[in-house]
C-alpha positions in Angstrom: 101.7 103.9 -43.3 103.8 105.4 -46.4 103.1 104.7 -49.9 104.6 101.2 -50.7 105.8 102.6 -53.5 107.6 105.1 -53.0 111.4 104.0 -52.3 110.8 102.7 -55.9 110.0 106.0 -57.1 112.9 107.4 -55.3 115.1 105.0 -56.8 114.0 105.4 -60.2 114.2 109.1 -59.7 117.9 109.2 -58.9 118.3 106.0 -62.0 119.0 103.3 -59.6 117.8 100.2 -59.8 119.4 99.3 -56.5 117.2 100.7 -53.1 119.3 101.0 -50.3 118.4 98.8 -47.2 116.5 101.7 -45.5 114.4 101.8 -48.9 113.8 97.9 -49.2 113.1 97.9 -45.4 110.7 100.5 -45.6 108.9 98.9 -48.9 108.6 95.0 -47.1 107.3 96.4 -43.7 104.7 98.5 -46.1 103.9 95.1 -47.5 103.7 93.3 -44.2 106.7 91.8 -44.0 108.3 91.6 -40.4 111.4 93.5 -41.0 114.0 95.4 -38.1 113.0 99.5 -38.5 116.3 101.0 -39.9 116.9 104.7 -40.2 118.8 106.6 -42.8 121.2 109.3 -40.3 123.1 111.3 -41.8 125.5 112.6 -38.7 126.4 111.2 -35.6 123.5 113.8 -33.9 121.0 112.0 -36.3 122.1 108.9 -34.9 121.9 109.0 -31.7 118.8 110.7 -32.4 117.8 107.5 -34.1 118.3 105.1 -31.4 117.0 106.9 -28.4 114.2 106.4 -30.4 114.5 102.8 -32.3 116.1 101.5 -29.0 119.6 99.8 -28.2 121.2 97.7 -28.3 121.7 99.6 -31.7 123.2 98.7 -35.1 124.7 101.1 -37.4 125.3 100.0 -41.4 127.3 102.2 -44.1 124.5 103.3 -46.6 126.7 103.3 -49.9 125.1 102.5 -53.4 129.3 102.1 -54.0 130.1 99.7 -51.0 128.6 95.9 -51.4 130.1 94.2 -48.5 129.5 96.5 -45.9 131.8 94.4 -43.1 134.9 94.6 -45.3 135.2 98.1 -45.1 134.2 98.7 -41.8 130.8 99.6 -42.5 129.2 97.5 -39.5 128.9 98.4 -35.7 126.9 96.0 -33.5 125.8 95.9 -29.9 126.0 99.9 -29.1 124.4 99.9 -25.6 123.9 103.9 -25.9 124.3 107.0 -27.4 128.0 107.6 -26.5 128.4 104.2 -28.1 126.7 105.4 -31.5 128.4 108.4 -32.1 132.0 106.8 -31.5 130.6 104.2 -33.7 129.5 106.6 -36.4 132.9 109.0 -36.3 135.2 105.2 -36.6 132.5 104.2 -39.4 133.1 107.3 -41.5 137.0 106.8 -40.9 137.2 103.4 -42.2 135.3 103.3 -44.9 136.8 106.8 -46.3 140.5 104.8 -45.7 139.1 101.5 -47.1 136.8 102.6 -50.1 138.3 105.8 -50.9 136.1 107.6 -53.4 132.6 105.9 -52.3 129.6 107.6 -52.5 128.5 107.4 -48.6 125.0 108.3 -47.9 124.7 107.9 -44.0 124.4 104.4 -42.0 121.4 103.1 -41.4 120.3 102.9 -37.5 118.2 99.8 -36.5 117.7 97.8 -33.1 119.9 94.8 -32.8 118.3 91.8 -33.3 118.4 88.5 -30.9 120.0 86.1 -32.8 118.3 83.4 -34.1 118.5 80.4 -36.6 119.4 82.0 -40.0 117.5 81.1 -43.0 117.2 83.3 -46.1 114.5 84.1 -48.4 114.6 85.7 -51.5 113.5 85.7 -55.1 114.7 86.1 -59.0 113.3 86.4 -62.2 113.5 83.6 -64.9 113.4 84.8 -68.2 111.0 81.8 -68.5 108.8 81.4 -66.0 109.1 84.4 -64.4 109.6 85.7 -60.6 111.1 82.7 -58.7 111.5 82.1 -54.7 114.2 80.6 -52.9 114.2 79.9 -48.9 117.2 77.8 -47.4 119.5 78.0 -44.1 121.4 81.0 -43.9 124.9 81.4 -43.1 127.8 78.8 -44.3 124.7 76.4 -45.3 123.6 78.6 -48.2 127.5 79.7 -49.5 129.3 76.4 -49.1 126.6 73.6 -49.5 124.2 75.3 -52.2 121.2 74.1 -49.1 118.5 75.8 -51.2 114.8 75.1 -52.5 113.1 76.8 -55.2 109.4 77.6 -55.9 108.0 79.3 -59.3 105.6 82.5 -57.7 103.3 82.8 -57.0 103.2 79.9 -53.8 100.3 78.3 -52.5 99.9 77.4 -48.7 101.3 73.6 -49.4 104.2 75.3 -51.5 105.5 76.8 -47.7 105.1 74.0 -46.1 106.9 71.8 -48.7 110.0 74.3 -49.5 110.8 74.4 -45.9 110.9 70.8 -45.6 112.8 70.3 -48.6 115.9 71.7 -47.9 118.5 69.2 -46.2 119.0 71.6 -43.4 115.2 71.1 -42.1 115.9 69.2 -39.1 118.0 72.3 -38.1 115.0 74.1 -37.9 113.0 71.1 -36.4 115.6 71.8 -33.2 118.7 69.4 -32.7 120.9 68.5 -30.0 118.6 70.4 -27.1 117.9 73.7 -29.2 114.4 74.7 -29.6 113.0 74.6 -33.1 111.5 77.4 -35.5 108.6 78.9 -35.3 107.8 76.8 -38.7 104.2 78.8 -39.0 106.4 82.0 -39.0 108.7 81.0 -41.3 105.8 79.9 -43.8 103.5 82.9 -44.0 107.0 85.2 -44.9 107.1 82.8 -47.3 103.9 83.8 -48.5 104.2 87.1 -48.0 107.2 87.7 -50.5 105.9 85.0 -52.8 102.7 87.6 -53.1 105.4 91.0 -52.9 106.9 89.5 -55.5 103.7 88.6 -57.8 102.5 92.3 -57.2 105.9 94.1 -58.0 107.0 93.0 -61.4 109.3 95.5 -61.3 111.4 94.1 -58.6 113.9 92.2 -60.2 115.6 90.4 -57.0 114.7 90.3 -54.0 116.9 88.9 -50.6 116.1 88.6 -46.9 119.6 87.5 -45.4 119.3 86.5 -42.8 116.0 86.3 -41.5 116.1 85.4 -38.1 114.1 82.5 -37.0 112.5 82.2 -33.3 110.5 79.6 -31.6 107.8 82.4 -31.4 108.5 84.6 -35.0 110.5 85.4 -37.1 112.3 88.4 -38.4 114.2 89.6 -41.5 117.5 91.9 -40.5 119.0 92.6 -43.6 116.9 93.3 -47.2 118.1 93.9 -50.6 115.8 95.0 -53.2 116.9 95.3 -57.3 114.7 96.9 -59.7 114.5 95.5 -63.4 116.1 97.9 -65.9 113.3 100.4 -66.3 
């Protein structure tokens, strides 16, 4: 296992406080955290190289400090059942995103398994100027941009904090299982809470912190995407 800390070096070495999602990935499964493996691939050869070993179906994601909603730009390819299927993937990436985001910094896509879809929560946290680092868990998706579905805890949480944030959000029966849908794995769901509420007490220097989505299972869960933000050194 790598030194936790070192995509935060990294970062700090090159002055950014924003680690790409191959660094924050690579930091929360140091931590514990269950997070898809993603690979930073510079060519289409590193690639495919990446999921023949990662396994497909594979995903590939624009790595672009530039470039904050990957899908707009054409910076997302899902469901590529091989390695023909990633390097076509990788040579239209590189197209659109030079066409849509001319002048971006580009460095690579990041190669990770596709995920089964599950029920989408998020979980993430902030820092109050007041009261310090903050965490937030709420259904993913439409529930968290249009209807504001989100609970809040000040860090670090307690084992009764989980289990109450999760219940408090409107959404909960969602998760409970409605209309013949199996419910989350609610255990799951509560020790990642727990897990970033303690990432988040031992890194003061993270400044923000989202899993969006995580993935919720009837057996697990799993966080696909990560975003990490330093605090101003």
């Amino acid at each position: 296992m790598s030194d936790g800390n070192g995509p935060i070096a990294a970062a700090r070495a090159d002055g950014r406080t924003l680690l790409t999602e191959v660094e924050s990935k690579q930091l929360l499964h140091d931590a514990g955290i269950n997070v898809t493996q993603a690979r930073l691939a510079t060519s289409a050869d590193d690639a495919v190289a990446a999921a023949d070993d990662i396994g497909y179906p594979a995903v590939l994601k624009v790595v672009s400090g530039d470039i904050a909603h990957k899908s707009d730009v054409g910076g997302v390819e899902l469901n590529l059942g091989d390695g023909d299927a990633v390097r076509a993937a990788y040579d239209r990436m590189m197209s659109a995103v030079a066409e849509a985001a001319p002048g971006s910094s580009v460095d690579g896509v990041s190669v990770q398994q596709m995920a089964d879809q599950g029920t989408e929560v998020i979980i993430g946290t902030t820092t109050d100027p007041q009261f310090g680092p903050v965490l937030a868990f709420g259904l993913g998706g439409i529930m968290v941009e249009v209807l504001r579905d989100v609970a809040f805890r000040i860090v670090p949480l307690e084992a009764r904090d989980a289990r109450q944030i999760v219940r408090e959000i409107r959404g909960y029966p969602v998760l409970e299982g409605v209309r013949g849908q199996a419910g989350a794995d609610l255990d799951a769901l509560e020790a990642m809470i727990l897990q970033v509420s303690e990432f988040a007490n031992e890194h003061p220097e993270v400044a923000e912190l989202d899993l969006n989505p995580v993935f919720a299972y009837p057996d697990g869960a799993i966080a696909v995407d990560a975003r990490v933000v330093l605090a101003e050194d």
